[in-house]
N, C-alpha and C positions, 0 to 999 in steps of 0.2 A: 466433542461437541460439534453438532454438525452447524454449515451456516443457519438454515431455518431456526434451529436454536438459538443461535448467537443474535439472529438480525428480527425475526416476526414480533413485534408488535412492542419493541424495545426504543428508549429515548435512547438515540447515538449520537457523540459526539464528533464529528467529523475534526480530520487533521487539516491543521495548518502550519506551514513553516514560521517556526519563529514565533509559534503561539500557542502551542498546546504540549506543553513544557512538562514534568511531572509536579509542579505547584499549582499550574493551570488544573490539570487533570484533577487532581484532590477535589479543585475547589466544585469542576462540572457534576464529579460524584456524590459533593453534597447536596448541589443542585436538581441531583434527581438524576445525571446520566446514569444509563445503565452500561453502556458501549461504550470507552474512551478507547482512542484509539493516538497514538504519536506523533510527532510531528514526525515531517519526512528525515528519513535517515539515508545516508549514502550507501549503496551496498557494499562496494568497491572497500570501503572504511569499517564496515560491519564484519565481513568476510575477514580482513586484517587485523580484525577486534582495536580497530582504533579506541583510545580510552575513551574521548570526548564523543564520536559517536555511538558507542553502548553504551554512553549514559542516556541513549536516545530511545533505548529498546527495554529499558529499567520499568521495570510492573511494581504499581505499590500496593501493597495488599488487600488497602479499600479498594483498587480496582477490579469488580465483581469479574467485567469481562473485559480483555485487553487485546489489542492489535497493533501489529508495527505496519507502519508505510515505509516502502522500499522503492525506491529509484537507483535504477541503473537500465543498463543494453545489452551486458552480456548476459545470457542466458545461465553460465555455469557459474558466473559469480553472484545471480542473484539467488540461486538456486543455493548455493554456500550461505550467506546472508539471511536467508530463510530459514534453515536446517540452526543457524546461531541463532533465531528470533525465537524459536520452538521451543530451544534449550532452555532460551533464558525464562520462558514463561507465556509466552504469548498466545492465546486461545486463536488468532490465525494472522493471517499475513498480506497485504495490499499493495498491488503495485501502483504507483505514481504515473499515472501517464496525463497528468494535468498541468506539473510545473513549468511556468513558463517562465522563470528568471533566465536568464544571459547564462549563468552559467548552466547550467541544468539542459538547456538546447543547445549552448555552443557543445556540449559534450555528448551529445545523441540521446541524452535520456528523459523524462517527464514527458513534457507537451511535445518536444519531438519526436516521440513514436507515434505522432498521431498516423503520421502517414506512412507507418511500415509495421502493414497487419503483421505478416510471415514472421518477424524479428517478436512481435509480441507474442503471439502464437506459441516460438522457441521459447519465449518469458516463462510464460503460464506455463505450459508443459514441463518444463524444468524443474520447478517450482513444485508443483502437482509430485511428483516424480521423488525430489527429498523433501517433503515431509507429511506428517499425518493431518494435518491442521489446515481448515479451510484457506485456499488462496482468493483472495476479491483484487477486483480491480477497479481504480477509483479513474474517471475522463473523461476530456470535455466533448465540448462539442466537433470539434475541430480546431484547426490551425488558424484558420479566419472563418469568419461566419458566411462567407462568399463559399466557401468547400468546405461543408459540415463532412468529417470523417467518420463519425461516432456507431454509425449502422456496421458499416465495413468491421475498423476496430473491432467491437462489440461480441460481433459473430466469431472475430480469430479468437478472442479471447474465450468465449462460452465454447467451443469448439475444443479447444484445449484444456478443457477443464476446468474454466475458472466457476466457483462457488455463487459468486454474488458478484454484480456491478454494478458500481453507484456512478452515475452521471453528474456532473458539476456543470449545467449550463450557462457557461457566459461569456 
C-alpha cells in the first residue's frame, strides 16, 4: 500500500505517548478512525525485541490500517526496528522527531533531531532501504518558536525518501 493510499482522504488517528495504547486504538476504530497509528516505541528496544516494547508494535485485527512510531538516532538501529515493525504487521512506519520529554532529548532522539537535518536524512534513508512499507515522518515546528526548524527538517527528510510528513505545530 502506498502512502496516498494509506493517508488521502482517511480519519487518522495520531500517536501519543502513553495514550494510544492498543485498548485506546480499538475504541478510535469504532469511532470511525480509519489510520491508528502507536504510541511511540523505542527503537533501541524494538530492535532487541524488548517484550514490553513489542507489545507497542502489536496490530489488532480491527485495525483496517496500522503504523508504528519509532524514536531513536541511530540510523542502523532504526532501520532494524523498522524491518521488525514490517514483520509484525505494520502497513508503514513513522519516525518521532517531535518528543520532547527529558528523556527522549537527553538521549538525542525525538524533538532533538530537530536541529540535525544530515542525522535525520541517515534516519529516513535507512529506513527507506530495509523495508517495503511507507516511512512518514511525524515534527514540530522547532526547538523553540524563536528558530522554527521544520522547513530545513522537512526537506532532509522528503529528500531521503520519506513517504508522508505530518507537522505537530506547537
Amino acid at each position: 500500500m502506498t502512502a496516498d493510499e494509506i493517508f488521502r482522504g482517511r480519519l487518522i488517528m495520531a500517536p501519543m505517548t502513553r495514550g494510544t495504547d492498543l485498548p485506546f486504538r480499538r475504541l478510535a476504530t469504532e469511532w470511525g478512525a480509519e489510520v491508528c497509528v502507536g504510541e511511540m516505541a523505542y527503537a533501541h528496544k524494538v530492535a532487541k525485541r524488548d517484550r514490553a516494547e513489542s507489545a507497542l508494535i502489536r496490530r489488532h485485527p480491527d485495525e483496517k490500517i496500522f503504523g508504528v512510531q519509532l524514536a531513536g538516532k541511530h540510523p542502523e538501529v532504526m532501520a532494524e526496528a523498522a524491518r521488525i515493525a514490517e514483520q509484525a504487521g505494520a502497513d508503514f512506519v513513522d519516525v518521532n522527531l517531535g518528543c520532547p520529554i527529558d528523556e527522549a532529548v537527553r538521549r538525542g532522539f525525538g524533538a532533538a533531531l530537530l536541529s540535525r537535518a544530515t542525522r535525520v536524512a541517515d534516519i529516513v534513508s535507512a529506513m527507506k532501504a530495509a523495508v517495503a512499507i511507507p516511512v512518514t515522518v511525524k515534527l514540530r515546528l522547532g526547538w523553540s518558536s524563536e528558530k522554527p526548524t521544520f522547513l530545513k527538517i522537512a526537506r532532509a527528510a522528503q529528500e531521503a525518501g520519506a513517504d508522508a510528513i505530518a507537522l505537530h505545530p506547537r
